[in-house]
C-alpha positions as CSV (number, residue, x, y, z in Angstrom):
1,X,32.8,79.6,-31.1
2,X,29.8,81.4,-29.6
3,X,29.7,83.1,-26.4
4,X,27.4,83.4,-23.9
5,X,26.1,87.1,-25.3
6,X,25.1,85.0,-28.3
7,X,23.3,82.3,-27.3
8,X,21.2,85.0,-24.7
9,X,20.5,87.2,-27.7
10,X,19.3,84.1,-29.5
11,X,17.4,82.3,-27.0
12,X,15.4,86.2,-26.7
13,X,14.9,86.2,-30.3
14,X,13.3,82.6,-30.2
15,X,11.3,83.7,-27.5
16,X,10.1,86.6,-29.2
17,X,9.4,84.8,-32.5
18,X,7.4,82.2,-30.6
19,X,5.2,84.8,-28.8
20,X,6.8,84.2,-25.6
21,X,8.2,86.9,-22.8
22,X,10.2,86.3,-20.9
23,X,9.5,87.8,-17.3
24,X,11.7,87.9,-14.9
25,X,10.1,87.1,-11.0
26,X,11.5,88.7,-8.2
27,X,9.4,88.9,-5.0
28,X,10.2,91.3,-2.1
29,X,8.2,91.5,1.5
30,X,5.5,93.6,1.6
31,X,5.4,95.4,5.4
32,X,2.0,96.8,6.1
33,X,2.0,100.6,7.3
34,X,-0.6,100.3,9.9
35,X,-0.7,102.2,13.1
36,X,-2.6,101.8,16.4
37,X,-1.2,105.1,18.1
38,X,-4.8,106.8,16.5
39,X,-6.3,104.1,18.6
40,X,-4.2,104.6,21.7
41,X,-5.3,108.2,21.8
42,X,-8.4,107.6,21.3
43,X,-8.8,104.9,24.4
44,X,-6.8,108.0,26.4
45,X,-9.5,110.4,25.5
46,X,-12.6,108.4,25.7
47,X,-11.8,104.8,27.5
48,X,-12.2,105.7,30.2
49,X,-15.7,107.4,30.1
50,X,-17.0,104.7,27.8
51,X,-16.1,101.7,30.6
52,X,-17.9,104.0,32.4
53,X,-20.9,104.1,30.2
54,X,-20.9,100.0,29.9
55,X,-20.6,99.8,33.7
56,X,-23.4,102.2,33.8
57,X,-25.5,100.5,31.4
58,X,-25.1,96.6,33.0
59,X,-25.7,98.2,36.1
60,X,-29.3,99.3,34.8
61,X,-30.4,96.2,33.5
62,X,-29.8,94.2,36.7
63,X,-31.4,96.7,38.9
64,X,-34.4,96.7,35.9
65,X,-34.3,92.3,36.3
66,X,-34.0,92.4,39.8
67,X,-36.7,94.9,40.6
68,X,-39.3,93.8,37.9
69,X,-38.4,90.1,37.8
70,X,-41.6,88.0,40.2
71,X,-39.5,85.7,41.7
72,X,-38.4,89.0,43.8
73,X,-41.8,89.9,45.2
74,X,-43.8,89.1,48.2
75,X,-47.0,87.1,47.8
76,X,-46.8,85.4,51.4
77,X,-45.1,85.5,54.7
78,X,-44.3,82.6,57.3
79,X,-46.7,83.6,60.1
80,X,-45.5,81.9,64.3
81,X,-46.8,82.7,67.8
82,X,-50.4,84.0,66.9
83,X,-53.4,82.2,68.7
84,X,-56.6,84.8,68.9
85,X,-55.2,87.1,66.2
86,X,-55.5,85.2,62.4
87,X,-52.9,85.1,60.1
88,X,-54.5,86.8,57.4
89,X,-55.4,89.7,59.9
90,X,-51.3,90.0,60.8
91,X,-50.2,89.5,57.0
92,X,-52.5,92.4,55.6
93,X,-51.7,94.7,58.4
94,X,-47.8,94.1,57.9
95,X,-48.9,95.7,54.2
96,X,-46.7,93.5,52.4
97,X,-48.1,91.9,49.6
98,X,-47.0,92.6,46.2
99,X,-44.2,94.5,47.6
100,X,-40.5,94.1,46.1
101,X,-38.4,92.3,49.1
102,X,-36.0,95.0,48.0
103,X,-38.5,98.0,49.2
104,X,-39.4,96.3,52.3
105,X,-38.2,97.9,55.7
106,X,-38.5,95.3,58.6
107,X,-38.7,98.4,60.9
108,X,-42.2,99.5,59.0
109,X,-43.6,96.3,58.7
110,X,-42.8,95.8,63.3
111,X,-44.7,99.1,63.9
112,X,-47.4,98.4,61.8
113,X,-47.7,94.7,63.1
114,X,-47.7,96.4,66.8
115,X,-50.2,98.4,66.0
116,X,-52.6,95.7,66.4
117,X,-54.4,96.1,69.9
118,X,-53.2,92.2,71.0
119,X,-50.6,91.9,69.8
120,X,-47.1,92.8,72.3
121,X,-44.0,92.6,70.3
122,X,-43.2,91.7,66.7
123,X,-40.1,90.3,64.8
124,X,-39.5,90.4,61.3
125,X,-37.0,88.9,59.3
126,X,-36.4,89.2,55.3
127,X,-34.2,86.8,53.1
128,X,-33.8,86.8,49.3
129,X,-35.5,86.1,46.8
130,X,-38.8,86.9,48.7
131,X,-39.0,85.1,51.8
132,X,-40.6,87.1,55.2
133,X,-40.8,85.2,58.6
134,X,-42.8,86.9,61.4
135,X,-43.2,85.8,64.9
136,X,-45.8,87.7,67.3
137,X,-46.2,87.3,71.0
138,X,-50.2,88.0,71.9
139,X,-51.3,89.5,74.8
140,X,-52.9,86.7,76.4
141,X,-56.4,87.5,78.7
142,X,-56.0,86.8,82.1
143,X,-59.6,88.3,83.0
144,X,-62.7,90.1,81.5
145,X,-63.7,94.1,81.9
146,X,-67.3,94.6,81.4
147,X,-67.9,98.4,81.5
148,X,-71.8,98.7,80.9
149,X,-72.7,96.2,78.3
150,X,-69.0,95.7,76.6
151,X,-66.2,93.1,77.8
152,X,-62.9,93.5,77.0
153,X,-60.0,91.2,77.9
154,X,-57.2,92.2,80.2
155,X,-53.7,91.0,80.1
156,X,-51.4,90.6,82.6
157,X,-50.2,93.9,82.7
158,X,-53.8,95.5,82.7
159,X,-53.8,96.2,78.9
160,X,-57.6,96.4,77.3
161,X,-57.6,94.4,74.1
162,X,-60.4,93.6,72.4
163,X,-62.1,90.0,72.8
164,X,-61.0,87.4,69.8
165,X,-63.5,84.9,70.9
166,X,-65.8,83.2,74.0
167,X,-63.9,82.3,76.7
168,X,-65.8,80.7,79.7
169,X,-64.3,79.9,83.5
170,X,-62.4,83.4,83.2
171,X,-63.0,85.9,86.1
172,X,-65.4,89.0,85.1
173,X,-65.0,91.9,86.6
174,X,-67.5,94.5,86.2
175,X,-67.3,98.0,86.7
176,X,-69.7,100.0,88.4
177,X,-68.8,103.0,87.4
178,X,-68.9,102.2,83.5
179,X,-65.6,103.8,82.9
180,X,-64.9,104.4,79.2
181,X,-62.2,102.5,77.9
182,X,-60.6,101.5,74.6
183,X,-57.9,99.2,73.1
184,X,-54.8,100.0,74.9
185,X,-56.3,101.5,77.7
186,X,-54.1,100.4,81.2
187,X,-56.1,98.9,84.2
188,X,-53.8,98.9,87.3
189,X,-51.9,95.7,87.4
190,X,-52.3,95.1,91.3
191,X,-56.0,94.7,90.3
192,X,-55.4,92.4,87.6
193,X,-53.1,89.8,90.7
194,X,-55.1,90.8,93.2
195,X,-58.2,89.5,91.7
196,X,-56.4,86.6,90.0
197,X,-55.2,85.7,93.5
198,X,-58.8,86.1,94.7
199,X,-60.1,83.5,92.5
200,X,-57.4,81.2,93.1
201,X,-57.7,81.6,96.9
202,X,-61.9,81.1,96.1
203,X,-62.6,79.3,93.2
204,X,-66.4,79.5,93.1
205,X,-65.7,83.3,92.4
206,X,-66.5,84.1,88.9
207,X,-67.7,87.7,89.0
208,X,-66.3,90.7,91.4
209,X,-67.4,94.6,91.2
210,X,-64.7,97.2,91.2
211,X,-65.1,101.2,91.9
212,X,-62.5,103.4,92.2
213,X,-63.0,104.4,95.6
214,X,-63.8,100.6,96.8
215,X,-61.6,99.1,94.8
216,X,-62.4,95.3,94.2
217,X,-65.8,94.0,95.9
218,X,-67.1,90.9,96.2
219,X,-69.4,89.4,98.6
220,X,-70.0,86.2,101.2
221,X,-72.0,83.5,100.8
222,X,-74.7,85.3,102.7
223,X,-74.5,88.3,100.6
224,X,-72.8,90.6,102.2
225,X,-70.5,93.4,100.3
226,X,-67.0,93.2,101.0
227,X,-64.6,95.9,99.9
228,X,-61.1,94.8,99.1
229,X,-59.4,97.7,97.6
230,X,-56.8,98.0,94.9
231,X,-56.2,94.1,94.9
232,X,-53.1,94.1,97.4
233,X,-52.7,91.6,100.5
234,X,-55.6,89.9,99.6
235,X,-54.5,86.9,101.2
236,X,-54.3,88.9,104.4
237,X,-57.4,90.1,103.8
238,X,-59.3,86.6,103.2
239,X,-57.5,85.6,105.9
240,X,-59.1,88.5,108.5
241,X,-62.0,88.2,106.7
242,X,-62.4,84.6,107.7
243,X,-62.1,85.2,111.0
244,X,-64.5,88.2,111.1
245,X,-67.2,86.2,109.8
246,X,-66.9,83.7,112.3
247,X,-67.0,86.5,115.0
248,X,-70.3,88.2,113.1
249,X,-72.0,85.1,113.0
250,X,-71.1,84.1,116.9
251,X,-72.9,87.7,117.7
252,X,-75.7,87.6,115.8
253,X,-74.5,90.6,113.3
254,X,-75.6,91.2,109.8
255,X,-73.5,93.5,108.1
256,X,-74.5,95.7,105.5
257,X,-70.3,95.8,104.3
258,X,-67.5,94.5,105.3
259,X,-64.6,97.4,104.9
260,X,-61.2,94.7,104.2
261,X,-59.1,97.6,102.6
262,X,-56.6,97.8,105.7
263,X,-56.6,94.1,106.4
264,X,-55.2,95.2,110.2
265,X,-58.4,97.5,110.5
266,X,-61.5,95.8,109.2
267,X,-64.6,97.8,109.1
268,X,-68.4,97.0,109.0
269,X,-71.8,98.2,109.3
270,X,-74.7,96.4,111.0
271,X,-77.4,96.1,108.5
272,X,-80.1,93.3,108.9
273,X,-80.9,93.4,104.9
274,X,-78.9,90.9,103.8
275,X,-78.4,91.8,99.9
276,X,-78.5,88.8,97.4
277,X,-77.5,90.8,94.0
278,X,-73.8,90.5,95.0
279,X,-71.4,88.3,93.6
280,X,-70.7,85.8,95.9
281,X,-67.1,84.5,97.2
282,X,-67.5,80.5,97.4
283,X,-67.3,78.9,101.2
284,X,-63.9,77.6,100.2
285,X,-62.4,80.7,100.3
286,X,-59.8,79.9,102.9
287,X,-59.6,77.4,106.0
288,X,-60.1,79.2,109.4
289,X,-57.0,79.9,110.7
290,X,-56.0,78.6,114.1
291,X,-55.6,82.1,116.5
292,X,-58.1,84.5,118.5
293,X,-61.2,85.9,116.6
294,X,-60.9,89.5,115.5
295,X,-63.8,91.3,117.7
C-alpha cells in the first residue's frame, strides 16, 4: 500500500522529469509606508505665507485688468443745465478725458467746473464702469455793464460774467466812470433790482448811466438828468418824480437835474439847456398819482 509521502515524492519526481516546478503561490497585502506628516509641517511652516502670496498675486492682476482694461476709462460725460456755456467748453475744463473712473475725484472735477466765470454751482456724479453725469446751473444775465467800450453781463446777484452771445431788449447800463472790472467782479445787487424795477416800471428805457456818487441816472422825455441813487425805492421815486414834473412844467422850469436820491427830498436845478445826449425814461413811466403836487 502506498502512503501519501509516496505518491508526493512521486508526483515531484514526475514533475521534475517533465521540466515542470512546481511553485507554490501565496499572496499577502502589501501596505504602502507613506506619510503626509512631512507635508503637514511643511503647510505649518509655509501655508500660511504662500496663501498669502496667491492672495497677493490675484489681487495684482485685477487691480492690473481693472486699471488698464478701456471699458474703465472716460471718453464722455452726460452734460444738463448749460445754455450760454457749450458742452465741450464744460467737459474739457472738468479735465476728464482719458482718465480711469477709478482716479477721478468728483470734488476736483466741481472746483474746476466752478471755475468757469458763468457758471454757479456744479454737481458731479461717477458710476462704474465709466459713466460721469454733470449738471450746471448758469448764471443767467439779467442786464449789461458797458465800462468804456466792453459789456459784460450781470446776474442777479451783480456777478460780471463774460457775454456768451448777442442778446437784444436787455437793459444797458453804462458806466461813466469806466470802472475796471473782470469775471467775477460784484456789482451791488440793489443796482441790479433797482434798475430791473426801473425798466419794468418804464419800459421804453433801454439804457441808464450809473456813477458812484449819483448812482443810477436816467433822464425824462425832455432830456433832463435824473439821479436815482443806489437803485432803492425807485417806485417811490418814479412816483415823486411824476409829480415833480408835472409841477416843473406848470411853472415854466427847466431843470438842468432832477436830484430823486431821497425820494421825500427831491432836488433840482433850473437850467434852460435842455440836454438831449441822455437816456431817456419812456412817458409811460408811471400814471400820475391822484394827491397834491410836490412844489
Amino acid at each position: 500500500m502506498i502512503n501519501r509521502s509516496d505518491r508526493r515524492r512521486r508526483r515531484r519526481r514526475s514533475e521534475l522529469r517533465l521540466g515542470v516546478q512546481s511553485i507554490d503561490y501565496r499572496t499577502e497585502p502589501i501596505h504602502p509606508r507613506i506619510s503626509l506628516d512631512p507635508l503637514l509641517k511643511i503647510w505649518q511652516q509655509y501655508g500660511v505665507k504662500l496663501s498669502g502670496v496667491v492672495l497677493l498675486l490675484g489681487l495684482l492682476w485685477s487691480a492690473y485688468t481693472l486699471f488698464t482694461s478701456a471699458r474703465f476709462f472716460i471718453y464722455t460725460a452726460e452734460i444738463q443745465g448749460n445754455i450760454a456755456v457749450s458742452a465741450q467748453e464744460i467737459y474739457k475744463t472738468s479735465g476728464l478725458d482719458s482718465q480711469s473712473i477709478f482716479w477721478v475725484d468728483p470734488l476736483e472735477v466741481t472746483n474746476k467746473i466752478s471755475a468757469l466765470p458763468n457758471i454757479k454751482s456744479v454737481t458731479v456724479s461717477v458710476t462704474l464702469p465709466a459713466q460721469v453725469a454733470i449738471e450746471v446751473v448758469e448764471r443767467r444775465p439779467e442786464l449789461l455793464w458797458q465800462t468804456g467800450e466792453t459789456v459784460w453781463w450781470v446776474d442777479q446777484e451783480g456777478t460780471i460774467v463774460p457775454p456768451k452771445q448777442d442778446l437784444t431788449g436787455m437793459l444797458r447800463i453804462v458806466d461813466d466812470e469806466n470802472q475796471p472790472l473782470q469775471p467775477g467782479s460784484q456789482i451791488d445787487a440793489t443796482i441790479v433790482e433797482g434798475a430791473q424795477t426801473l425798466q419794468l416800471l418804464a419800459p421804453d428805457v433801454s439804457v441808464v448811466r450809473y456813477s458812484r456818487e449819483k448812482g443810477l441816472i436816467a433822464a425824462t422825455p425832455e432830456g433832463w438828468p435824473v439821479y436815482l441813487g443806489d437803485g432803492g425805492e425807485i417806485k417811490a421815486k418814479l412816483v415823486v418824480l411824476t409829480e415833480l414834473l408835472v409841477d416843473l412844467k406848470e411853472r415854466n422850469i427847466t431843470p438842468a437835474y432832477i436830484d430823486m436820491r431821497d425820494p421825500m427830498r427831491p432836488v433840482y436845478r433850473p437850467h434852460n439847456i435842455i440836454r438831449i445826449n441822455e437816456p431817456v425814461i419812456g412817458q409811460r413811466v408811471v400814471p400820475p398819482p391822484p394827491g397834491p403836487v410836490i412844489p
